[in-house]
C-alpha angles and dihedrals in degrees: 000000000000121000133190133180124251121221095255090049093258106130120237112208110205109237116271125244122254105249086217105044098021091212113124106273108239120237120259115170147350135208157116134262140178119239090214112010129264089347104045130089114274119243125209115215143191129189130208137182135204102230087202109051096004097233111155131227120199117199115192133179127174102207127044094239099051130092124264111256139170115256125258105231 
């Protein structure tokens, strides 16, 4: 994963490739979310999507620093 700095120093990940279709996933959504509410750490979160075969990606990072990754489920 390639990843190149923003002008205001927000990284910007360039989207992942589908493992079935190998084509660049389009972006589909951006947010934040909570793991417990109220209480619990914030997650950042980015969603991608294959055009072709419509298989979806989800990158995630806790800390604002830190690099995009896919979720361990």
């Amino acid at each position: 994963m390639v990843v190149v700095m923003a002008a205001e120093n927000e990284q910007i990940t360039e989207p992942p490739t589908c493992s079935g279709c190998e084509i660049e996933m389009e972006f589909r959504g951006a947010g934040t979310m909570r793991t417990v509410p109220v209480v619990g750490q914030e997650i950042e979160f980015r969603q991608y999507s294959c055009p072709e075969c419509g298989r979806g990606a989800r990158l995630e990072r806790r800390e604002h620093e830190e690099e995009w990754s896919r979720p361990i489920l």
